[in-house]
PDB file of the backbone (N, CA, C, O) and the ligand in Angstrom, with CONECT records:
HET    FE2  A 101       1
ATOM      1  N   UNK A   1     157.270  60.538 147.314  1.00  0.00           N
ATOM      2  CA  UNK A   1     155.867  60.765 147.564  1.00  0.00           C
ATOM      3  C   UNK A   1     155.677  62.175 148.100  1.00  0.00           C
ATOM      4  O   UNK A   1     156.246  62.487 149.146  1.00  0.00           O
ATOM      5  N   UNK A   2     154.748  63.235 147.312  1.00  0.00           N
ATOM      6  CA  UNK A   2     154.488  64.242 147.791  1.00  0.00           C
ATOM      7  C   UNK A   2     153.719  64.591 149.266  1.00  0.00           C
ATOM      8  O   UNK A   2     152.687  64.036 149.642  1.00  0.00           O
ATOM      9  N   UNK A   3     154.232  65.317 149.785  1.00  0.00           N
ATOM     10  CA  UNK A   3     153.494  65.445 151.383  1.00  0.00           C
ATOM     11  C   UNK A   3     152.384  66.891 151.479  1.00  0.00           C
ATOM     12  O   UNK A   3     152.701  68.073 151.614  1.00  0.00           O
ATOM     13  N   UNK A   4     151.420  66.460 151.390  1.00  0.00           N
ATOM     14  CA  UNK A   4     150.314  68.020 150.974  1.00  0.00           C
ATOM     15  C   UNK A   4     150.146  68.434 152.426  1.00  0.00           C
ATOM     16  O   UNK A   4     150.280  67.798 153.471  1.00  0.00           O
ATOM     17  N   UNK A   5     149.874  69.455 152.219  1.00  0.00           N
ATOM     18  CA  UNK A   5     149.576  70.577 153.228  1.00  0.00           C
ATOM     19  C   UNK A   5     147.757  69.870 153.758  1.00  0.00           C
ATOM     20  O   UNK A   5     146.818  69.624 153.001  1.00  0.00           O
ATOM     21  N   UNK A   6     147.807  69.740 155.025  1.00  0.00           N
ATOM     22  CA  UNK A   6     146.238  69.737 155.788  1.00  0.00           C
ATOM     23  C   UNK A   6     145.925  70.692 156.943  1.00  0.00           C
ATOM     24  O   UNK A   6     146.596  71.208 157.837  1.00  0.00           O
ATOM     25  N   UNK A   7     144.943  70.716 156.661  1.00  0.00           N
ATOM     26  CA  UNK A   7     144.140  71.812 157.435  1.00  0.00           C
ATOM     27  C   UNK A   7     144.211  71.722 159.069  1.00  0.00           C
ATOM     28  O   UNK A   7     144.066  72.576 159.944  1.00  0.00           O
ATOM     29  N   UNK A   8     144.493  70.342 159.104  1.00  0.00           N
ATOM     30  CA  UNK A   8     144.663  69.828 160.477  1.00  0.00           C
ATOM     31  C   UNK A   8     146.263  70.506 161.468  1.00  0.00           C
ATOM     32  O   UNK A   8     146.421  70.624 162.683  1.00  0.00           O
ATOM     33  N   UNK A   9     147.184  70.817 160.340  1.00  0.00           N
ATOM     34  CA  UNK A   9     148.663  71.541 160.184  1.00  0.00           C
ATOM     35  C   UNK A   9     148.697  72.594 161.124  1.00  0.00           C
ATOM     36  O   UNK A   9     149.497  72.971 161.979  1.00  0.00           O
ATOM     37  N   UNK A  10     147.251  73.068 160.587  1.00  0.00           N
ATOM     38  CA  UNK A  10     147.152  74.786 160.664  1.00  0.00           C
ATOM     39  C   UNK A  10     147.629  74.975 162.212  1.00  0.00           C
ATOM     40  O   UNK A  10     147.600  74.084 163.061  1.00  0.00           O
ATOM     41  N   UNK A  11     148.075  76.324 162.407  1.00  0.00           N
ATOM     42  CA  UNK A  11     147.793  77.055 164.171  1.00  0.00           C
ATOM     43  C   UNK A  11     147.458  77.726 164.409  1.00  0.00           C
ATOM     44  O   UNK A  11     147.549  78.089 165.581  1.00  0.00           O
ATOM     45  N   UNK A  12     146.757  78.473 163.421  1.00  0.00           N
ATOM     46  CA  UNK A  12     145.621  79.323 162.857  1.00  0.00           C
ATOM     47  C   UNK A  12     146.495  80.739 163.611  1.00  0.00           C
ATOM     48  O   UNK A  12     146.300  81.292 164.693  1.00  0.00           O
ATOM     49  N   UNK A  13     147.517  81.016 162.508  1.00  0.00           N
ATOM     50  CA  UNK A  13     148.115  81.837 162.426  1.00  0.00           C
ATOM     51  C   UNK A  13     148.503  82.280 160.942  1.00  0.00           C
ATOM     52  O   UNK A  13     149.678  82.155 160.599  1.00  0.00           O
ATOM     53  N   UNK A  14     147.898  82.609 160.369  1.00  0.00           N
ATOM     54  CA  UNK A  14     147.817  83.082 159.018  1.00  0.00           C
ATOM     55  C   UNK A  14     148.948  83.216 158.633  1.00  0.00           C
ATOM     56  O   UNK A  14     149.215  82.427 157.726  1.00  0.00           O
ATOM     57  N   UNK A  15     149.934  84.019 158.979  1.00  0.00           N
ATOM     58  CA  UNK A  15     151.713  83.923 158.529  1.00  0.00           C
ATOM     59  C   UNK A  15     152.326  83.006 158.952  1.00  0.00           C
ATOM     60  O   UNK A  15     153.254  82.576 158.266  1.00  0.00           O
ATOM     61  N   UNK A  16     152.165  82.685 159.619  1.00  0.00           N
ATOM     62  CA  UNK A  16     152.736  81.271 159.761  1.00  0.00           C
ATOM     63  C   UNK A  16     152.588  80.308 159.336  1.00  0.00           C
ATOM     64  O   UNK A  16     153.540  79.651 158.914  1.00  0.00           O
ATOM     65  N   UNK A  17     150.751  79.680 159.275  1.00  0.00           N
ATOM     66  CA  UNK A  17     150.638  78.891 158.453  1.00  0.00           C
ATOM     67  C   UNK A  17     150.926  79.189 156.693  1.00  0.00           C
ATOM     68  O   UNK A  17     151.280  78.187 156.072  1.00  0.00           O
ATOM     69  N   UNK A  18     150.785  80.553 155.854  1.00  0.00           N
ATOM     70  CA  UNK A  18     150.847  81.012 154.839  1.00  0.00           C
ATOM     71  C   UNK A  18     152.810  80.398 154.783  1.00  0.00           C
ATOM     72  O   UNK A  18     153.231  80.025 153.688  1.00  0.00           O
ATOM     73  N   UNK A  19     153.462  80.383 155.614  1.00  0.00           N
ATOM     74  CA  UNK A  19     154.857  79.939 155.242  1.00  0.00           C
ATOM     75  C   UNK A  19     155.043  78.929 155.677  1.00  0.00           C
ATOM     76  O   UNK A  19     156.255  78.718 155.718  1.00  0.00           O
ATOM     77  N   UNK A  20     154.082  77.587 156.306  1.00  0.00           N
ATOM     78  CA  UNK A  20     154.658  76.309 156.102  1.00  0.00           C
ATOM     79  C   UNK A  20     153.679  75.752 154.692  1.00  0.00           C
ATOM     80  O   UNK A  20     153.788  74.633 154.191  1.00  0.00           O
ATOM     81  N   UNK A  21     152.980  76.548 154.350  1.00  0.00           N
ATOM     82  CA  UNK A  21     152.450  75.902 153.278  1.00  0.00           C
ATOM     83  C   UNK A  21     153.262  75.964 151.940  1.00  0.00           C
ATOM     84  O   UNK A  21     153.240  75.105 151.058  1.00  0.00           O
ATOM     85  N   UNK A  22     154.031  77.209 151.941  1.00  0.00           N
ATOM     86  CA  UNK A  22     155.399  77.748 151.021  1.00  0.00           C
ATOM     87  C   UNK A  22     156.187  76.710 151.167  1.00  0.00           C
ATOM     88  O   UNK A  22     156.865  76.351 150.205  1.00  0.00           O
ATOM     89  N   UNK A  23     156.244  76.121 152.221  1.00  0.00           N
ATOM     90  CA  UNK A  23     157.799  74.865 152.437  1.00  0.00           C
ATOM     91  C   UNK A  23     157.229  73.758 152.284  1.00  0.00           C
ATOM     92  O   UNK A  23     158.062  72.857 152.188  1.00  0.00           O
ATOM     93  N   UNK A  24     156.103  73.384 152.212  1.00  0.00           N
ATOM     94  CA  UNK A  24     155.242  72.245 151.628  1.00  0.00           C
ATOM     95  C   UNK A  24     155.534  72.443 149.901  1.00  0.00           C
ATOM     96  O   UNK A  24     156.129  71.617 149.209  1.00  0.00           O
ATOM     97  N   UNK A  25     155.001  73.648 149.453  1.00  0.00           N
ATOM     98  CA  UNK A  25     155.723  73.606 147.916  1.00  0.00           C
ATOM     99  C   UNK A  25     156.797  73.281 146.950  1.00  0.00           C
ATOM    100  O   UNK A  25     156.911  72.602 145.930  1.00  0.00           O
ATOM    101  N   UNK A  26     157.813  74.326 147.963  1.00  0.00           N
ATOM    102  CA  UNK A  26     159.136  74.071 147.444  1.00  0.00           C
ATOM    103  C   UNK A  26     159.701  73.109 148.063  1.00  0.00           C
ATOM    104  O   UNK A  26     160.849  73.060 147.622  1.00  0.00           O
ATOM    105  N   UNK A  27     159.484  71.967 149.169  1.00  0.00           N
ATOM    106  CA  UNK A  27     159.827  70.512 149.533  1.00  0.00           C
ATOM    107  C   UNK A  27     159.159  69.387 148.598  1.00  0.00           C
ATOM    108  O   UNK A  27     159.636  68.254 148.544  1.00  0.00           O
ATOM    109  N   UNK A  28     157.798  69.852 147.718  1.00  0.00           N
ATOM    110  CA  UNK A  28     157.081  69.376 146.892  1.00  0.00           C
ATOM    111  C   UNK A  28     158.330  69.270 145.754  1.00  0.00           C
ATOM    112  O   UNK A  28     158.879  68.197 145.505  1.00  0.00           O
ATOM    113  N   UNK A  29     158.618  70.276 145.241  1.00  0.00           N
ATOM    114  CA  UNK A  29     159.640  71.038 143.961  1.00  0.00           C
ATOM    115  C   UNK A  29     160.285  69.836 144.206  1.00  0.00           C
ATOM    116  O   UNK A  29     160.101  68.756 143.645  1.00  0.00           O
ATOM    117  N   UNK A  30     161.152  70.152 145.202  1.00  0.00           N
ATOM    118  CA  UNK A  30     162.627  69.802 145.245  1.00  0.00           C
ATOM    119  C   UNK A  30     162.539  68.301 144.978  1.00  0.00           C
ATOM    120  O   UNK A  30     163.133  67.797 144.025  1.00  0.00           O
ATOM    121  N   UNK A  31     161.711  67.513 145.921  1.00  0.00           N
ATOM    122  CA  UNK A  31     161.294  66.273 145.515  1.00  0.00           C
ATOM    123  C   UNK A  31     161.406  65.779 144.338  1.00  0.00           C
ATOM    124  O   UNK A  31     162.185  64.907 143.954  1.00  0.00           O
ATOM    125  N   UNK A  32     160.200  66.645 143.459  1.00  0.00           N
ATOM    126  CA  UNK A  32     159.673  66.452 142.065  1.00  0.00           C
ATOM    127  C   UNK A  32     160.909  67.121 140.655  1.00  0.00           C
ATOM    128  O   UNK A  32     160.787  67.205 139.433  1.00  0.00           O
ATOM    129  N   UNK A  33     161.875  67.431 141.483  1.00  0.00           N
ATOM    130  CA  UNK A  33     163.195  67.335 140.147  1.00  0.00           C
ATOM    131  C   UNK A  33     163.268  66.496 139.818  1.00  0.00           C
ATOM    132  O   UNK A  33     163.001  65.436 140.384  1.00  0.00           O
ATOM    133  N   UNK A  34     163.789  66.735 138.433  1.00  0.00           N
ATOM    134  CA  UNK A  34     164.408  65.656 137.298  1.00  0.00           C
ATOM    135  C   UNK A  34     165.793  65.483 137.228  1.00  0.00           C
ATOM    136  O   UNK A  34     166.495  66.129 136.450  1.00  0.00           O
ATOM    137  N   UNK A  35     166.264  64.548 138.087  1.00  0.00           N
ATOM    138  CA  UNK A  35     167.416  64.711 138.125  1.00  0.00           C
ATOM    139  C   UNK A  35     168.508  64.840 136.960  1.00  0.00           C
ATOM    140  O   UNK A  35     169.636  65.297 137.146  1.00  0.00           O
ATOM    141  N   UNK A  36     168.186  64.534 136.151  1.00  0.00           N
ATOM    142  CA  UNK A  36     168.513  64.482 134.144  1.00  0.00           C
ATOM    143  C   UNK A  36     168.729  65.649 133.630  1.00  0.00           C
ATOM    144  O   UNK A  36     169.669  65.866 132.866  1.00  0.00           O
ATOM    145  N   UNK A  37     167.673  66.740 134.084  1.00  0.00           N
ATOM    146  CA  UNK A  37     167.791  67.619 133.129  1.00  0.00           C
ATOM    147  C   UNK A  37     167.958  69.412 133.886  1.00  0.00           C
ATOM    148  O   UNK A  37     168.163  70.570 133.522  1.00  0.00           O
ATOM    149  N   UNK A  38     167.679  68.539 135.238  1.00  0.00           N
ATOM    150  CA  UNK A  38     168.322  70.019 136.442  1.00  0.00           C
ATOM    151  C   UNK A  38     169.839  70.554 136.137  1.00  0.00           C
ATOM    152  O   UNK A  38     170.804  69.794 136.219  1.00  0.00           O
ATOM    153  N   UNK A  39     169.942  71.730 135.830  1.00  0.00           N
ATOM    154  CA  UNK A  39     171.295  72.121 136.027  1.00  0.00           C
ATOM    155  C   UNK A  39     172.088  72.305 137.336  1.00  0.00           C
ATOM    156  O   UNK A  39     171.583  72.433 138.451  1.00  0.00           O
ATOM    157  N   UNK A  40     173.195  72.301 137.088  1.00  0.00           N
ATOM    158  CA  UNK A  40     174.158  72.557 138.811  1.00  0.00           C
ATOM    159  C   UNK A  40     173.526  74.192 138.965  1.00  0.00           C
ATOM    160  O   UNK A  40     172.796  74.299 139.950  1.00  0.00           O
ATOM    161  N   UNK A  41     173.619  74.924 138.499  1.00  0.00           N
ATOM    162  CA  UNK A  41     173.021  76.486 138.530  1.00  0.00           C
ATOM    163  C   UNK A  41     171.806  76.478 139.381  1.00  0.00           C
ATOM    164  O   UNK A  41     171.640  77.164 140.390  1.00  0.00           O
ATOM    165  N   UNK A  42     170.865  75.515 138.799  1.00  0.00           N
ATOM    166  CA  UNK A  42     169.316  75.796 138.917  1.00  0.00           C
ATOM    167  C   UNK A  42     169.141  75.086 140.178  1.00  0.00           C
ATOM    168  O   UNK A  42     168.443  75.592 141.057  1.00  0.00           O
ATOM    169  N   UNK A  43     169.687  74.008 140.339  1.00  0.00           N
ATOM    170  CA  UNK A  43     169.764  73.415 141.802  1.00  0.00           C
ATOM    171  C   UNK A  43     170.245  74.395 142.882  1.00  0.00           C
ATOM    172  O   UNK A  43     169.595  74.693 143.884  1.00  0.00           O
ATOM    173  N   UNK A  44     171.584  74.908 142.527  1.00  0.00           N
ATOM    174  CA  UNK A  44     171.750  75.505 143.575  1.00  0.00           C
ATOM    175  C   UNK A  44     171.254  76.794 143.776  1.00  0.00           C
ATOM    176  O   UNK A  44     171.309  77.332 144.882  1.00  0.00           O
ATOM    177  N   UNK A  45     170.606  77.518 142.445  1.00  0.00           N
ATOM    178  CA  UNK A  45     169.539  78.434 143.133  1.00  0.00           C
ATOM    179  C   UNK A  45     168.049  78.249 143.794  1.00  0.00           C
ATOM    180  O   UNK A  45     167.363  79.132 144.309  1.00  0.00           O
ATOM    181  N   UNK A  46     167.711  76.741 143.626  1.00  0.00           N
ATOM    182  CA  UNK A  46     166.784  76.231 144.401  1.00  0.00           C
ATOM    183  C   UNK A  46     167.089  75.984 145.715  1.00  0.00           C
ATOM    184  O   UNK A  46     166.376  76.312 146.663  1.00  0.00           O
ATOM    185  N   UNK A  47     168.288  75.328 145.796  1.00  0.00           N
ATOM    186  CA  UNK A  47     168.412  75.213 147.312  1.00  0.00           C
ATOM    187  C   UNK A  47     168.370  76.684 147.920  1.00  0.00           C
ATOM    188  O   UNK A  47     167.415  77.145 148.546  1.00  0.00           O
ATOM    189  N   UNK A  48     169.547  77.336 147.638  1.00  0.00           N
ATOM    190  CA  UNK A  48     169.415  78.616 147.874  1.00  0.00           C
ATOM    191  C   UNK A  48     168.513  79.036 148.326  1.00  0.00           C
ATOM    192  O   UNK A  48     168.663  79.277 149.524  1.00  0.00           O
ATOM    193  N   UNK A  49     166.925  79.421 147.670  1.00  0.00           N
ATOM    194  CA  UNK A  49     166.219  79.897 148.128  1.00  0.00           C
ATOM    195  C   UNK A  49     165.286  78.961 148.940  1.00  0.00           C
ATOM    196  O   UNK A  49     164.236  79.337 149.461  1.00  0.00           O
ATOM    197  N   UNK A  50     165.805  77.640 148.996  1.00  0.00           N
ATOM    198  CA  UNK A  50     164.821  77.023 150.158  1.00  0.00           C
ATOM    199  C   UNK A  50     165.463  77.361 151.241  1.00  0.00           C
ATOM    200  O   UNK A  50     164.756  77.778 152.159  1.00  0.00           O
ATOM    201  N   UNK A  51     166.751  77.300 151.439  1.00  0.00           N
ATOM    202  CA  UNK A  51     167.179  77.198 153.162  1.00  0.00           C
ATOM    203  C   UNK A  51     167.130  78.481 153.918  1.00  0.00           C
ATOM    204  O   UNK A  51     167.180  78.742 155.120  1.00  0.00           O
ATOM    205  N   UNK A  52     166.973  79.480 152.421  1.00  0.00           N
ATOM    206  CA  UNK A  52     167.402  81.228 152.677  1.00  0.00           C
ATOM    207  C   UNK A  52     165.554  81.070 153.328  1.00  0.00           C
ATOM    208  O   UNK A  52     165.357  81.640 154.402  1.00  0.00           O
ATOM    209  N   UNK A  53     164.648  80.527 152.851  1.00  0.00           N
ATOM    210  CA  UNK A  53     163.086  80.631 153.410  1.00  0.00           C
ATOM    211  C   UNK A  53     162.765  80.168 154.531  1.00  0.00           C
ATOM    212  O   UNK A  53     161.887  80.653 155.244  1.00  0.00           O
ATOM    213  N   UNK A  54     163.770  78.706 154.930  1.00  0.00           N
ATOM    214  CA  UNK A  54     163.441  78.235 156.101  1.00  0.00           C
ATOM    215  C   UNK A  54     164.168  78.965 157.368  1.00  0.00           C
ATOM    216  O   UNK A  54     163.914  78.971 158.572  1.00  0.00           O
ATOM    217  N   UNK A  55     165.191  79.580 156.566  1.00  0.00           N
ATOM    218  CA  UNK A  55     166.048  80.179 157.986  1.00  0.00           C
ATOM    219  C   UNK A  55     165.343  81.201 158.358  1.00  0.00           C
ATOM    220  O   UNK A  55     165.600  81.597 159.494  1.00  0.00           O
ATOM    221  N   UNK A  56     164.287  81.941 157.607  1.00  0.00           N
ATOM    222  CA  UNK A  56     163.763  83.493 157.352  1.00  0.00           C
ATOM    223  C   UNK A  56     162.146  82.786 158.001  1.00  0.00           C
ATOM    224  O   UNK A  56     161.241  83.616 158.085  1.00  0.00           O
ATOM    225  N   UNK A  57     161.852  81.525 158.379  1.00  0.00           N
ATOM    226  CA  UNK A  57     160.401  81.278 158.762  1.00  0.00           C
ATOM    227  C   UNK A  57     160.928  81.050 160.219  1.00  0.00           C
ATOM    228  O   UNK A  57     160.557  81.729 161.176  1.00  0.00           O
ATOM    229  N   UNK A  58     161.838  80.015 160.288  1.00  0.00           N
ATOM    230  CA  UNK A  58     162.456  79.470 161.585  1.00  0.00           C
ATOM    231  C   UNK A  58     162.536  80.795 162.608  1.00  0.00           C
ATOM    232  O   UNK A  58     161.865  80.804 163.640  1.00  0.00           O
ATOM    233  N   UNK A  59     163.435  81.947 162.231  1.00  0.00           N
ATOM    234  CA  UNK A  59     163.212  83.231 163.122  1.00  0.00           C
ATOM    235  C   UNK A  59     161.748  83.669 163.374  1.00  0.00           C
ATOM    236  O   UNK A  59     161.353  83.876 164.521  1.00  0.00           O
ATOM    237  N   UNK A  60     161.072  83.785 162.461  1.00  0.00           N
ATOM    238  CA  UNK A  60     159.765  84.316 162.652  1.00  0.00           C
ATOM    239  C   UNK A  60     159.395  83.630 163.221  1.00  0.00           C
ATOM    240  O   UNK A  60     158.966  84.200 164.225  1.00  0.00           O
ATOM    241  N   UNK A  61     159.151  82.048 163.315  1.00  0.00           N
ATOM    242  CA  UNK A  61     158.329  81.317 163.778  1.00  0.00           C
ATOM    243  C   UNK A  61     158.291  81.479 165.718  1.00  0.00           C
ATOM    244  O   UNK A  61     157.431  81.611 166.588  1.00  0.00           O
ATOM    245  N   UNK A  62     160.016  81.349 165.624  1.00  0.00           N
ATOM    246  CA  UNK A  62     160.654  81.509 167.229  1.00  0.00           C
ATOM    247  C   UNK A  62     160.266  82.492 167.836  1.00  0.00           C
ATOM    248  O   UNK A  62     159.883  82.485 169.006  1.00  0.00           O
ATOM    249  N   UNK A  63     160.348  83.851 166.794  1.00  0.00           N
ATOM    250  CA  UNK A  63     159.528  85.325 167.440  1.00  0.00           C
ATOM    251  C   UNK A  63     158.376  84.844 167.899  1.00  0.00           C
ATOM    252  O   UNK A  63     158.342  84.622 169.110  1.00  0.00           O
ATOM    253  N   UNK A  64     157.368  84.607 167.234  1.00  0.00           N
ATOM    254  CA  UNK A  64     156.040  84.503 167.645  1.00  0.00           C
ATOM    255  C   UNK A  64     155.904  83.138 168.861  1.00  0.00           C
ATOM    256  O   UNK A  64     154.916  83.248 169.588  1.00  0.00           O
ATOM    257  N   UNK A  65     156.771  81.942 169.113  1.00  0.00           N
ATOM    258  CA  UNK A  65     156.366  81.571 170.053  1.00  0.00           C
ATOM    259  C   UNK A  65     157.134  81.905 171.245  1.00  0.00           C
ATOM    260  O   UNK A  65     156.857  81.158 172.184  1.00  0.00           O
ATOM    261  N   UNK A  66     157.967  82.745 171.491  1.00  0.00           N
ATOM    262  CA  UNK A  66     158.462  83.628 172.095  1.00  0.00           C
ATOM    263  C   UNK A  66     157.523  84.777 172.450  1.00  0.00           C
ATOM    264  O   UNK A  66     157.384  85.109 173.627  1.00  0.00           O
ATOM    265  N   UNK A  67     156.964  85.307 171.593  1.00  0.00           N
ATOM    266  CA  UNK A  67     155.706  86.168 171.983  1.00  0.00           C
ATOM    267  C   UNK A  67     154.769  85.729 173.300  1.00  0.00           C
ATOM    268  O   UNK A  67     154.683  86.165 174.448  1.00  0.00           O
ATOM    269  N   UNK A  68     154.120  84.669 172.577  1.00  0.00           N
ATOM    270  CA  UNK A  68     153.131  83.728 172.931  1.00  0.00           C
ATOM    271  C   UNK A  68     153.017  83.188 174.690  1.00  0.00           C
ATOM    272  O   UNK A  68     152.152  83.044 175.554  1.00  0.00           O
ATOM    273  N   UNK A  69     155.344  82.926 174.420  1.00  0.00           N
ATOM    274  CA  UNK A  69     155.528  82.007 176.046  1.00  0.00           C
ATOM    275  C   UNK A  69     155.104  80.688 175.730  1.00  0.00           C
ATOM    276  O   UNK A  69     155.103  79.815 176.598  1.00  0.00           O
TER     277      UNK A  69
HETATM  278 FE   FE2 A 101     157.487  76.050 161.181  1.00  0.00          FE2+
END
């Protein structure tokens, strides 16, 4: 079951919210493979670039509530 992005999410931080809505997508993706006709290649350049996004939001995210306090 797909999990959509709500407005309610937001923290009304425009980059921030602009990159959990990115991990709402590609958690959408990843979901919505076919397991049949995915290659080992294409998977693992999907994962790839999901964990390479979450590790690259996770810092940012920590910066800014580190900012914040
Ligand atoms: Fe986050």
């Amino acid at each position: 079951m797909a999990t959509q992005w709500k407005d309610s999410f937001s923290l009304h931080h425009e980059t921030i919210d602009a990159q959990h809505k990115e991990l709402f997508r590609l958690a959408n993706f990843v979901e919505n493979i076919d397991a049949r006709t995915i290659t080992k290649i294409e998977l693992s350049h999907l994962f790839n670039e999901f964990f390479t996004y979450m590790r690259n939001h996770f810092a940012e995210e920590e910066a800014y509530m580190a900012s914040i306090e």
